[in-house]
C-alpha positions in Angstrom: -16.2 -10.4 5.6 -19.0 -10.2 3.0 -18.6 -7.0 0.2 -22.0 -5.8 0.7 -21.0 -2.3 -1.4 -20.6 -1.6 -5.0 -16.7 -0.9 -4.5 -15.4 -4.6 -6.6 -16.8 -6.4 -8.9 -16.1 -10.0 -7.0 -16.9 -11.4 -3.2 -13.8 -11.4 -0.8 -13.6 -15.5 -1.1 -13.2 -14.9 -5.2 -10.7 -12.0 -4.4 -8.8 -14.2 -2.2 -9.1 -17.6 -5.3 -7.4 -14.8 -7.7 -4.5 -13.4 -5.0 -3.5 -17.0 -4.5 -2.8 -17.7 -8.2 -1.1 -14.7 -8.7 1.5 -14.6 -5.6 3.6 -16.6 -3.9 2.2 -18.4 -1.0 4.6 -16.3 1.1 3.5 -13.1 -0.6 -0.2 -14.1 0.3 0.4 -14.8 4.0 2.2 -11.1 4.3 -1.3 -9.7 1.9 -3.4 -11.2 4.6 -1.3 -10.2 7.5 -1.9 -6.3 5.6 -5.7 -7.3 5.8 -5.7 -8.5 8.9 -3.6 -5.2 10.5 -5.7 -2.6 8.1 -9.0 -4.0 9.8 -7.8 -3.6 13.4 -6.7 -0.2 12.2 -9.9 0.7 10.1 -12.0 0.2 13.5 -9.9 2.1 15.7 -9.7 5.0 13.3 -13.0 4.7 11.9 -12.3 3.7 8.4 -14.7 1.8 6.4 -13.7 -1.8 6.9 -14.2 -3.3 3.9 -12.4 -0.5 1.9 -9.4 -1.7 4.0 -9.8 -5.1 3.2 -10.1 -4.2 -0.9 -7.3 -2.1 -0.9 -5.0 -4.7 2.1 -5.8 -7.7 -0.7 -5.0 -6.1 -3.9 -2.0 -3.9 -2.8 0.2 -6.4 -3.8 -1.1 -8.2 -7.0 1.3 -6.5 -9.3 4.6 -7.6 -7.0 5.7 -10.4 -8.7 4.6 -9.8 -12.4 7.2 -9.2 -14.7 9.0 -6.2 -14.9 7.9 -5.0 -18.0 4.1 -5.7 -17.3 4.6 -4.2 -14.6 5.7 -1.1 -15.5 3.8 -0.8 -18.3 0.7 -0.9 -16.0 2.1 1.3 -13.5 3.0 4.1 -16.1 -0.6 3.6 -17.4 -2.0 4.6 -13.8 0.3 7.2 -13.3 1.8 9.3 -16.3 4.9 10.1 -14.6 8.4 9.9 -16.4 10.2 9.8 -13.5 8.8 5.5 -13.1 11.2 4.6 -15.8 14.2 5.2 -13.0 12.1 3.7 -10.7 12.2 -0.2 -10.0 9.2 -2.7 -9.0 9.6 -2.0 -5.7 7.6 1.5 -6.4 6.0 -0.2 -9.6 4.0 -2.6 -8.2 1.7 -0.1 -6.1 1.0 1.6 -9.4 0.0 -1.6 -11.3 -1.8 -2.9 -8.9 -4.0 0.1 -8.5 -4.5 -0.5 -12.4 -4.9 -3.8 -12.0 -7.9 -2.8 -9.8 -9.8 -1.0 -12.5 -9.3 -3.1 -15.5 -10.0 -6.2 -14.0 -11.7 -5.3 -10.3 -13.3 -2.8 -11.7 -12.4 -0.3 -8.3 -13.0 3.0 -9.1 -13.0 4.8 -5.4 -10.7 7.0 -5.5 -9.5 6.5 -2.2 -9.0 2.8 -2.4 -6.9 2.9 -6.2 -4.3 5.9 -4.3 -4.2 3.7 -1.4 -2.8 1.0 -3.5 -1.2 3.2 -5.8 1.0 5.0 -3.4 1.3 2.5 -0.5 5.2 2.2 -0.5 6.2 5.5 -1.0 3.2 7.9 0.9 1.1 10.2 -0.9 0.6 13.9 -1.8 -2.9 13.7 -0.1 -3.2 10.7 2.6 -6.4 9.9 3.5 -7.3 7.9 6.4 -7.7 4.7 4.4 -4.7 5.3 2.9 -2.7 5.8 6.3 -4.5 2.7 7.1 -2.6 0.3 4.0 0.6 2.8 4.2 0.9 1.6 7.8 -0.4 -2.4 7.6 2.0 -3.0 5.3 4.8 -1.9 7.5 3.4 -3.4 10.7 1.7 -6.5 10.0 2.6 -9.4 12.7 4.9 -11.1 9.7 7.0 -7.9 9.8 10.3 -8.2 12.2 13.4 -5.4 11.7 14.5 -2.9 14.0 11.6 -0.1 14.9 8.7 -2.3 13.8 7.6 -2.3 17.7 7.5 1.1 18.3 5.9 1.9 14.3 3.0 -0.6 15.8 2.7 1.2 19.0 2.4 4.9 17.2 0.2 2.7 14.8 -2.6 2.3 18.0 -2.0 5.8 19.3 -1.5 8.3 16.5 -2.1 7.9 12.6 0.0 11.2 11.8 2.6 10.1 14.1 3.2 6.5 12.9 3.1 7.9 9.5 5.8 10.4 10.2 8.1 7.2 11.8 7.3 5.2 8.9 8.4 7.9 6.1 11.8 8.8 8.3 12.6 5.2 9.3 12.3 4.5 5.4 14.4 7.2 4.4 17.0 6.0 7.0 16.8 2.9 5.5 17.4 3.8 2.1 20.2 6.2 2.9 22.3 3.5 5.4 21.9 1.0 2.5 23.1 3.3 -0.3 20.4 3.1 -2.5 18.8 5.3 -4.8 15.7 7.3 -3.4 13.0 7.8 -5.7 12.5 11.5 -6.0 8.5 11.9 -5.7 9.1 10.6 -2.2 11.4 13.0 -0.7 8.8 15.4 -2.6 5.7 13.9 -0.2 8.0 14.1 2.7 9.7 17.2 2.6 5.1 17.8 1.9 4.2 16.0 4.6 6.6 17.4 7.4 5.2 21.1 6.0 1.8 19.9 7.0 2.8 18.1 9.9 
């Protein structure tokens, strides 16, 4: 795919040069996997393709920074308190997004919340970012219980796999005793309202 808008400041092929030297080569299988799944997505739902594949290859830049970078960057996106509880597994969204405009120099809205927020959903989802929120669960690397039906929803209904996605997470969270980081029960207990 060739970047034929003003959305990055870098072709796909010098995206993809940077990704590799800043994840593992594990982490960058999975990121392409997310590309690959966002553009199948994009097309059935109508989504601009290569907004999918900017915000698929940057989601996860930030993920295996260190922890302090990382959450200096992702308090720098988002002035929110509550991130200092938080760990890199809802840090890395946020950095990455920041990540994007310093040194991408992204500044669609769209694309930045869709990195931003892709682990833990979003006050306001866009299509796009349904798109990533969803790839990133479902790509073909992915294998735990619920994954196959998430993919199926995934084809038929965004709103739908969305809503499976946010309660199988929860579920998750809540069998394996960890801590839940609050803004998310906020954009589900939104999301359910809405939905």
């Amino acid at each position: 795919m060739e970047y034929t808008q003003d959305l990055i400041n870098c072709q796909r092929e010098d995206l993809l040069m940077k990704l590799k030297n800043q994840i593992s080569p594990k982490r960058y299988e999975h990121v392409l996997g997310v590309e690959e799944t966002s553009l199948k997505l994009a097309q059935r739902y109508n989504v601009e393709r290569e907004k999918a594949s900017i915000a698929a290859l940057l989601h996860d830049y930030a993920k295996e920074m260190d922890h302090e970078q990382m959450l200096n960057l992702a308090c720098k996106y988002w002035d929110e308190p509550m991130l200092l509880n938080a760990s890199g597994e809802i840090w890395h969204g946020f950095a990455a997004a920041q990540i994007a405009k310093d040194e991408f120099h992204v500044t669609d809205k769209s694309i930045l919340t869709a990195i931003a927020g892709h682990t833990i959903g979003w006050f306001e989802m866009d299509d796009l970012f349904k798109v990533l929120y969803l790839a990133d669960y479902t790509e073909s690397g992915r294998d735990f219980p619920g994954v196959d039906k998430a993919r199926e929803l995934s084809k038929r209904n965004l709103d739908e796999a969305v809503t499976f996605k946010m309660t199988q997470t929860l579920k998750y969270l809540l069998d394996e005793r960890q801590g839940i980081f609050i803004p998310t029960v906020d954009i589900y207990n939104q999301w359910v309202k809405q939905n």
